[in-house]
C-alpha positions in Angstrom: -51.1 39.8 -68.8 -49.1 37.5 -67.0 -47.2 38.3 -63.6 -43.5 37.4 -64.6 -41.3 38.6 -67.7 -42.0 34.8 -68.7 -44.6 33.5 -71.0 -46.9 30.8 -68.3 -47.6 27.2 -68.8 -50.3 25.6 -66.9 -49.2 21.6 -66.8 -49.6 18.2 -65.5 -46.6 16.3 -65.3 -48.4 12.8 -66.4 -51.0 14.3 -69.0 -49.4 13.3 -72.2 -50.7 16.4 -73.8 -48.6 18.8 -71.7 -45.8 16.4 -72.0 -45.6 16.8 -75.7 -45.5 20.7 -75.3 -42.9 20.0 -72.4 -41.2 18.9 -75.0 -40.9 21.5 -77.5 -40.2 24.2 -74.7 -37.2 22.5 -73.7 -36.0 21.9 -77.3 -36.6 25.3 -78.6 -35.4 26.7 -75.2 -37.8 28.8 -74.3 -38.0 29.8 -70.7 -41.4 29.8 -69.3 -42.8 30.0 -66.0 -44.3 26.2 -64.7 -47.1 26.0 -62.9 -47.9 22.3 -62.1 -51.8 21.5 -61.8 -53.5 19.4 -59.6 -56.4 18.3 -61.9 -59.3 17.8 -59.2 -58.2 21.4 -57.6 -57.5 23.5 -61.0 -56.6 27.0 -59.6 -58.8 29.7 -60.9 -56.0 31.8 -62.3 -56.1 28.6 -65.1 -60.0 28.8 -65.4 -59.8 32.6 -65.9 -57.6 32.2 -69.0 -59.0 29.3 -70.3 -62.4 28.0 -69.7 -61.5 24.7 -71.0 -60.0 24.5 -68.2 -57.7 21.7 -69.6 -53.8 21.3 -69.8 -51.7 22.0 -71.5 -52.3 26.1 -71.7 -49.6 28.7 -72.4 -50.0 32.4 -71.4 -47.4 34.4 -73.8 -46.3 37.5 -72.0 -48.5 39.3 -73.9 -51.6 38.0 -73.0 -52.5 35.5 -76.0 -53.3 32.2 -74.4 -52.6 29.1 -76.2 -55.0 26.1 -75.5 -54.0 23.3 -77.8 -50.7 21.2 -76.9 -50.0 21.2 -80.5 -50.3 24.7 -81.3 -47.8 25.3 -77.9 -45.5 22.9 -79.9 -45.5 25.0 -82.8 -45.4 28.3 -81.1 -42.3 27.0 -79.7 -40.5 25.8 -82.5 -41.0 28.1 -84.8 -39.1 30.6 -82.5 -36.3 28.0 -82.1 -36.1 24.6 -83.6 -32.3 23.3 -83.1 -33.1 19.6 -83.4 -34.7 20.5 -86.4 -37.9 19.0 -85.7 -40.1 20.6 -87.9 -37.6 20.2 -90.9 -36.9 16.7 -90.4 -35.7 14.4 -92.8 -37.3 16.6 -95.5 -40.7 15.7 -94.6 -42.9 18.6 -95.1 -45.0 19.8 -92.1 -48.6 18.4 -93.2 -47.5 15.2 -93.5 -46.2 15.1 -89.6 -49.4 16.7 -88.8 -51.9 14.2 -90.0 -49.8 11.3 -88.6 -50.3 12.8 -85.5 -54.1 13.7 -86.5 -54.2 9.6 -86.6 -52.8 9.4 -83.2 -55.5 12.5 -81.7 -57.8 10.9 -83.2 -58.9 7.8 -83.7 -56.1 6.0 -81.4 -56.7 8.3 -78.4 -60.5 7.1 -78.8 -59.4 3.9 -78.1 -56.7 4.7 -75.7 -58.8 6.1 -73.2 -61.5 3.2 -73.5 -58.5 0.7 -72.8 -57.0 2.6 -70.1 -60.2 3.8 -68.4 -62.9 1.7 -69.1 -65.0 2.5 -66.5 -64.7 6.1 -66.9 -66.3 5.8 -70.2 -68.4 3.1 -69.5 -67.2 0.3 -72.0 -67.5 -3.3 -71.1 -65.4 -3.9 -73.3 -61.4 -2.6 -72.9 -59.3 -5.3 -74.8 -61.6 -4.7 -78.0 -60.4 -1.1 -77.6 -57.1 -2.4 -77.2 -57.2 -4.2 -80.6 -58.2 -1.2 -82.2 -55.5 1.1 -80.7 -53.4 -1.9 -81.6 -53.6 -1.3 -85.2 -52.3 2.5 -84.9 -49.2 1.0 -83.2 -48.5 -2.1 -85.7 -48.5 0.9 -88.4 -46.1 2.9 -85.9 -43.9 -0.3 -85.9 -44.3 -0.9 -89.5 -42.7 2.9 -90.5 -40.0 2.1 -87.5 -39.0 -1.0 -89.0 -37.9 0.9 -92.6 -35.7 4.1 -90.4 -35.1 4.9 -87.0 -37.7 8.0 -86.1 -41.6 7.8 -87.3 -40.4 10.4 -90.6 -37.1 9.4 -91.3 -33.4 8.6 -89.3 -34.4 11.6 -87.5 -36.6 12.7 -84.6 -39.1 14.9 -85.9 -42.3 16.7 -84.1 -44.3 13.8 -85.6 -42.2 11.4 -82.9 -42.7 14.1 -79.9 -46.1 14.3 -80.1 -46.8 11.0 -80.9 -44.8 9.2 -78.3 -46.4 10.3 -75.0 -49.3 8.7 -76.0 -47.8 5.6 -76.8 -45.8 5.7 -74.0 -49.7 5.6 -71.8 -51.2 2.7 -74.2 -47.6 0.5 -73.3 -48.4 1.1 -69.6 -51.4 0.6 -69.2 -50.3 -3.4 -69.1 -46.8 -3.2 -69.9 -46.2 -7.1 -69.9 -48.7 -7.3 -72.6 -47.0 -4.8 -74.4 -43.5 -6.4 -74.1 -45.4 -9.6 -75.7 -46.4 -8.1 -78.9 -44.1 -8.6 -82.4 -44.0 -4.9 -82.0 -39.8 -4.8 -82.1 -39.1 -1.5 -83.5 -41.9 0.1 -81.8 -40.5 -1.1 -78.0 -37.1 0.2 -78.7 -38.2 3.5 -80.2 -40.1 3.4 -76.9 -37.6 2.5 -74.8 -34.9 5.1 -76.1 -37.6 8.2 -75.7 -38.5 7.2 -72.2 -34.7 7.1 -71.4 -33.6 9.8 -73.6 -31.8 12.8 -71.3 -35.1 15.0 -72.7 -37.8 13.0 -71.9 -36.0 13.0 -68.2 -35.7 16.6 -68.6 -39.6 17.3 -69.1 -40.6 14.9 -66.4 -39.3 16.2 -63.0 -41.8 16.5 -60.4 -42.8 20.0 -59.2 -44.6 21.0 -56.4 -48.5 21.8 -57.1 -48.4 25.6 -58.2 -49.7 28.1 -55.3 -50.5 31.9 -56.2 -47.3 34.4 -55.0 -45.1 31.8 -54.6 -41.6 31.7 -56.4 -41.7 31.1 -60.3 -40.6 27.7 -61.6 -38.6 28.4 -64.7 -39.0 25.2 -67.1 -37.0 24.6 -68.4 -34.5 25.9 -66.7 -32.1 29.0 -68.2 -28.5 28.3 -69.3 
């Protein structure tokens, strides 16, 4: 059971994962307590629920823990979806889901080869750029045609989707800026300046046991 009336989330501001649940909590509203990680000192209340030992990880009040960013994003917004991410545009649910299956899968493959080459010991980081590269020319492709990834709107496919993009671009973000990638930049641009994405990336002090709860985000 969790120590506050608050469901817990276990975060990393930078971690694109947590960023995409950030996200849904503060469109659906849903209070819960914040508890910023430091990933080389992960504190052992976060091991004891999840021996992943990964972030995202949601603790309901309860006592159900939630492991997976994308399952925190849907836990979320089907309690409260205002922005009618999960309806939008008329696109049904599946479809969003295996865009973003694309991006999980294959893209973040390359996306951690290009970013952190010698972490997974590639020689080889550009060719992992060209890869990832085709992902986002499809990305640009669908943003060329309407506004959002589904339709004119934002959807959950462009929530989760976007943090991840957002790392690729700045990883070597004049060579980004150089590619015929047009729609892709802007729809880039207007997340990373959008009053939300502001919202969900505040800094917070590393979480410490006993010490005051940080309500994210933060009640009306």
């Amino acid at each position: 059971m969790t120590s506050t009336p608050y469901p817990v989330l276990y975060s990393f501001r930078r971690c694109p994962y947590a960023m995409r649940a950030r996200l849904a909590l503060a469109a659906s509203g849903q209070v819960c307590e914040l508890r910023e990680v430091v990933l080389g000192h992960k504190p052992a209340a976060l091991l004891d629920a999840s021996a992943k030992g990964t972030v995202p990880v949601l603790i309901e009040s309860s006592g159900q823990v939630i492991e997976e960013s994308l399952d925190i994003m849907l836990w979320a917004l089907r309690r409260h979806d205002p922005h009618q991410w999960l309806l939008a545009n008329g696109v049904p649910l599946q479809q969003m889901l295996q865009l973003v299956a694309q991006c999980d899968g294959e893209f973040k493959f390359h996306l951690d080869r290009y970013k952190y080459p010698s972490r997974h010991a590639v020689p080889d980081a550009l060719g992992h750029r060209v890869h990832g590269g085709v992902f986002l020319a499809d990305l640009n492709a669908r943003l060329s045609v309407h506004l959002h990834l589904m339709g004119e709107s934002e959807s959950l496919a462009d929530m989760a989707i976007a943090p991840f993009v957002r790392q690729f671009a700045h990883t070597d973000p004049v060579w980004f800026a150089r590619q015929p990638w047009r729609a892709l930049q802007s729809w880039l641009s207007k997340f990373e300046n959008s009053p939300i994405y502001q919202q969900v990336m505040d800094k917070h002090a590393p979480w410490q046991p006993n010490q005051p709860a940080v309500l994210f985000p933060a009640p009306l």
